[in-house]
C-alpha positions in Angstrom: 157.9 111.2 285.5 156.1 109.5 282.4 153.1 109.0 284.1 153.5 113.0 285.0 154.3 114.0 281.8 150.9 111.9 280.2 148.7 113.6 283.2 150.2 117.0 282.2 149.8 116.5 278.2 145.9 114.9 278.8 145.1 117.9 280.8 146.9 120.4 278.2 144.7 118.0 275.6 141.3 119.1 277.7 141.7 122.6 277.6 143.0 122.6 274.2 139.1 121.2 273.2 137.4 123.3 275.7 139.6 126.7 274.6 138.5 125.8 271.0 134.7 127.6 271.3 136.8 130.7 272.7 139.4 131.3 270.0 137.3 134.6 268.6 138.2 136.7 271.5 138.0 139.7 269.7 135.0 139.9 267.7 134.5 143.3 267.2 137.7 143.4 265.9 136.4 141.6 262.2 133.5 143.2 261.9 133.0 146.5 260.8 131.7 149.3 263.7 128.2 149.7 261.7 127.8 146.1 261.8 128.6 145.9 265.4 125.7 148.1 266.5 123.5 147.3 264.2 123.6 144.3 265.4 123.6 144.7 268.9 120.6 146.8 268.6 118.5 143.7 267.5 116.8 141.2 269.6 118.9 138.7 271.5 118.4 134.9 270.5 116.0 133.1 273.0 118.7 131.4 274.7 120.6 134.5 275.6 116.8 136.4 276.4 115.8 134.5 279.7 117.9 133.2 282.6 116.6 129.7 283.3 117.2 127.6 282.0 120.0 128.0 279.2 122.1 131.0 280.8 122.0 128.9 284.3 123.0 126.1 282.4 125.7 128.0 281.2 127.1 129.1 284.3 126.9 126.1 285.8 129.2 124.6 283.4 131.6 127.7 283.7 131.5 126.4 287.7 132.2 122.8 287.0 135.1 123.5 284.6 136.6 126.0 287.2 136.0 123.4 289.7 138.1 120.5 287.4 141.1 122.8 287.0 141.1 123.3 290.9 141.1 119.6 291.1 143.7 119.4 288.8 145.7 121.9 290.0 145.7 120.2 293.3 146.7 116.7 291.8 149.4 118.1 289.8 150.8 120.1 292.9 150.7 117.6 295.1 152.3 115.1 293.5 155.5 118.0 292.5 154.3 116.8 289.1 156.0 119.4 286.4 157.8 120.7 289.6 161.3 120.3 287.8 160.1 121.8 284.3 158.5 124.7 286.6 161.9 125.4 288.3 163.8 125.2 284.5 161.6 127.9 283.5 162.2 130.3 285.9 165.4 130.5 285.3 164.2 132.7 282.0 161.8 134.5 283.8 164.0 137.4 282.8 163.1 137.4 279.4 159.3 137.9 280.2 159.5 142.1 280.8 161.7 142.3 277.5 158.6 140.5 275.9 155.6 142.0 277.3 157.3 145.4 277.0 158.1 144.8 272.9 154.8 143.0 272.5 152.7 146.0 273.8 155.5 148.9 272.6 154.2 147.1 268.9 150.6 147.5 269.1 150.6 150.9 270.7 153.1 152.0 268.0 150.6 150.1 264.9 147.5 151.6 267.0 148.6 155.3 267.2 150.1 154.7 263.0 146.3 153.5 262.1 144.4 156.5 264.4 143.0 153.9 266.9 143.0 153.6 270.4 144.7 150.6 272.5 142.9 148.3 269.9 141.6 147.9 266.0 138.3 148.6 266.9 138.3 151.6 268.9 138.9 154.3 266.2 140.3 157.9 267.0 137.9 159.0 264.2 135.1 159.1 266.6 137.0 161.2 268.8 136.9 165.0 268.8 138.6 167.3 268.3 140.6 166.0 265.4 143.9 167.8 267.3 142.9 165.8 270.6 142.8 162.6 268.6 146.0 163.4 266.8 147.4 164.0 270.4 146.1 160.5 271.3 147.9 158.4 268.5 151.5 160.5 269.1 151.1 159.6 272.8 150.8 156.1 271.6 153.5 156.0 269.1 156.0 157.8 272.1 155.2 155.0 274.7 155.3 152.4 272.2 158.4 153.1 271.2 159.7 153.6 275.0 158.7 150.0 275.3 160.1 148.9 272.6 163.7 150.4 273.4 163.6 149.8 277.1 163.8 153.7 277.8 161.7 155.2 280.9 159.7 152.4 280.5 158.5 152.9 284.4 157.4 156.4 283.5 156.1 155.3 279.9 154.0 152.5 281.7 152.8 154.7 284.6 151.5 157.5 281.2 149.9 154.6 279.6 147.6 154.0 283.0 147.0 157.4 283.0 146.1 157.0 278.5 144.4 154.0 278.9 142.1 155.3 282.5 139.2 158.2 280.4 138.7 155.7 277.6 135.4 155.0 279.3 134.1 158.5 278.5 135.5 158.4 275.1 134.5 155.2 274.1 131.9 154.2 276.4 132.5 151.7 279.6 131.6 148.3 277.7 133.8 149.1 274.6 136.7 150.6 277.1 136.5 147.7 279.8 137.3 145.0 277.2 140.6 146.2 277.1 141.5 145.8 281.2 144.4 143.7 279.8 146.1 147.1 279.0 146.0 147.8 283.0 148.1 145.1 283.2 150.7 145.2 280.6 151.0 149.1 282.5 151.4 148.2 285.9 153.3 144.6 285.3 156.2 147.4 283.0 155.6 149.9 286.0 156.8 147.5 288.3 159.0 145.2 286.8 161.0 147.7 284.2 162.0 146.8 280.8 164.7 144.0 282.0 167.5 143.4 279.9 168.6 144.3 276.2 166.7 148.1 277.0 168.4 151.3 277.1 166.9 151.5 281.1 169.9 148.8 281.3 172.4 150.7 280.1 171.3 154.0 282.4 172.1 151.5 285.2 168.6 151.3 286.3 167.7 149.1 289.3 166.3 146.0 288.7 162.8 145.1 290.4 163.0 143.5 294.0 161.6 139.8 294.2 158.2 141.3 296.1 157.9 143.9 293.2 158.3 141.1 290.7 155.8 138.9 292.5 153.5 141.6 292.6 154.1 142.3 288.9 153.4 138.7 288.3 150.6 138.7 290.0 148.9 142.0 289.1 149.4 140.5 285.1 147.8 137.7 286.1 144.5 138.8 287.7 144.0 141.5 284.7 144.6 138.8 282.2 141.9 136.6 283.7 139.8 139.3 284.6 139.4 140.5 280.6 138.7 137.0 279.6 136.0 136.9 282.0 134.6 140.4 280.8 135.0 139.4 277.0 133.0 136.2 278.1 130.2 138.3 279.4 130.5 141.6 277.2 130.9 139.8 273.9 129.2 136.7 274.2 126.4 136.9 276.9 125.3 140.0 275.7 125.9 141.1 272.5 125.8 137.5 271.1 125.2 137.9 267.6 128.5 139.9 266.9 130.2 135.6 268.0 127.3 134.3 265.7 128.0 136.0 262.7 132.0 135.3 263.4 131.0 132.0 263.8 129.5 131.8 260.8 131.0 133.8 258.5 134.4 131.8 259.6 133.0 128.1 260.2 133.8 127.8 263.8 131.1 125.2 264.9 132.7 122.4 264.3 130.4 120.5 266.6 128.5 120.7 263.2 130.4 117.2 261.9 128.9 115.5 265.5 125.0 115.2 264.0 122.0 114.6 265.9 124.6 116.0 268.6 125.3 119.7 266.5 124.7 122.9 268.7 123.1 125.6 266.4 125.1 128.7 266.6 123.3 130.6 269.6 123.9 127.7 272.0 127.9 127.1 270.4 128.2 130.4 271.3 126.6 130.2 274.7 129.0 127.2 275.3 131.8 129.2 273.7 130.8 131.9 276.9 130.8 129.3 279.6 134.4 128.2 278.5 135.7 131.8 278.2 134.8 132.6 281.7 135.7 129.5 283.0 139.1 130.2 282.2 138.9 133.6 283.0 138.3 132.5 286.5 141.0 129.6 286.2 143.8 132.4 285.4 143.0 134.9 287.5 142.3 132.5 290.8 146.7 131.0 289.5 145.6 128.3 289.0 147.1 125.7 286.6 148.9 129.1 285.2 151.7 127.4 283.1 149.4 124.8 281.5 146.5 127.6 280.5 149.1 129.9 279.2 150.3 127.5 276.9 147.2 126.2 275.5 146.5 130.0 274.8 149.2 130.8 273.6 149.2 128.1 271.1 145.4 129.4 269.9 146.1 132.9 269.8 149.0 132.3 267.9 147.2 130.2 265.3 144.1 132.5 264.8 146.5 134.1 262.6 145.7 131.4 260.0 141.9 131.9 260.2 141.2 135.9 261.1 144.8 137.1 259.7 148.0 139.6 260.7 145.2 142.1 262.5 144.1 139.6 265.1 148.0 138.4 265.7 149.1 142.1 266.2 146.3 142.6 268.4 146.9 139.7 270.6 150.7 140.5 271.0 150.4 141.5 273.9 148.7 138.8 275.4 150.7 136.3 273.6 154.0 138.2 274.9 151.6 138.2 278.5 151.0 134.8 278.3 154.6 133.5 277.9 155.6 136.2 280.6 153.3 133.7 283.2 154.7 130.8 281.6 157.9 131.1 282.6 157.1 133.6 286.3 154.2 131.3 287.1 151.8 133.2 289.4 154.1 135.2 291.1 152.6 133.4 294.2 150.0 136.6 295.8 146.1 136.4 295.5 146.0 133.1 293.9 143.7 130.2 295.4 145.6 127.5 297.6 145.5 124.0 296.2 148.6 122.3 297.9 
């Protein structure tokens, strides 16, 4: 079991490193919207302008990461190491709905106080008519607070699909697809309910079967890897100089203190990219959940130390997410075999 245990924490210790160039998920949500398009509507940096050899680079290294966590994932299985601490924490796998459905009932209910939609960034302002915007942030506040409570939260998750679905026409596809997450959170509360300490509990609602629950698990799961690997390619691949000017205006590069070894910003970033969709990939395909969702929980967590209580209430939901496949694992559908 030692030698499990150091396997387990120099693996956690790789992906904490790697994870690093990705902690600025959320760009768009620092900078102001202005900013944002004024600077996507200038020329790309040259590593981000032609395919070969930088970008294929790039993706290469996305493919060799994804292939070391399969690897990994394999060893780890097996040899049942972490098979006792997996079993211990699904005995609190009822705590995850309670979590995911308080996490996202928050930021709904701060999102539909501050006139935005599903996120800081995507502002109500620009929607019109003022009433239909108005109607937007009240729907947001009700489900919110449905989620919060534990009341209807099947039907409240099942209205926020059907919310969070014509945000591409309002919005725009790229700024509406970063959110897929939200997808998630909906159908993982549609399935699985509220769980305990909810009002649904007290009404004597059913709780979910052990397929629904799987399916739950494993619906979170895909739509939480998915948006890391559309952040990866939306935020970073192609509007790169929204991460450059985070990364500068926060110090981020700290491959800075490495000298004649330093990336400049363009190619941190482009590394930063590979990483992100590399684990995009790793969550989505199940694989090494537990260990990923710990590392990212840890770094979402502390970003509230360098981007402050905006990008922690923004993240609560992944956070809460996160945690939720912690202790659920993958919920055992449409994952890759490794044992």
């Amino acid at each position: 079991m030692g030698k499990g245990l150091w396997s387990i924490a120099t693996l956690a210790l790789f992906f904490c490193v790697m994870l690093r160039n990705s902690a600025q998920a959320h760009e768009k949500w620092l900078i102001p919207g202005p900013e944002v398009k004024r600077l996507a509507a200038e020329e790309r940096p040259g590593p981000f302008r032609d395919f070969w050899p930088e970008i294929a680079i790039a993706l290469g290294a996305a493919a060799t990461l994804f292939a070391i966590a399969v690897a990994a994932d394999r060893f780890l299985r097996r040899r049942r190491i972490g098979e006792a601490a997996c079993r211990r924490l699904l005995e609190f796998r009822k705590a995850a709905p309670p979590m995911v459905g308080i996490g996202t009932g928050i930021l709904l209910i701060a999102c539909g106080a501050t006139r935005s939609f599903l996120a800081p960034d995507l502002r109500l302002a620009d929607v019109s008519p003022d009433a239909f915007a108005t109607g937007l942030a009240a729907a947001q506040i009700v489900i919110g607070a449905c989620f919060v409570v534990g009341l209807y939260t099947r039907l409240a998750a099942v209205a926020l699909l059907v919310l969070w679905a014509p945000g591409a026409a309002l919005f725009g596809f790229r700024a509406w697809i970063d959110y897929l997450d939200v997808a998630g959170f909906a159908v993982f509360l549609a399935l699985c309910g509220r769980g305990a300490f909810s009002l649904d509990s007290l009404r004597g609602v059913a709780a979910p079967s052990p397929s629904s629950e799987r399916t739950a698990v494993a619906a979170l799961r895909l739509a939480l890897g998915a948006n890391l690997a559309i952040l990866a390619i939306n935020d970073k691949l192609a509007n790169p100089l929204v991460s450059m000017k985070i990364v500068a205006d926060y110090h981020l590069n700290f491959t800075r203190s490495f000298g004649p070894l330093a990336f400049p910003d363009d190619r941190f970033v482009l590394a930063a990219f590979a990483v992100e969709l590399a684990v995009g990939f790793v969550v989505a395909a199940g694989v090494m959940t537990r260990l990923v969702s710990v590392v990212v929980f840890v770094l979402l967590t502390t970003t509230y130390f360098i981007f402050g209580l905006q990008e922690l209430l923004g993240h609560l939901p992944i956070i809460a997410g996160g945690v939720a496949l912690l202790l659920m694992g993958t919920g055992g559908k449409w994952r890759i075999a490794t044992s």
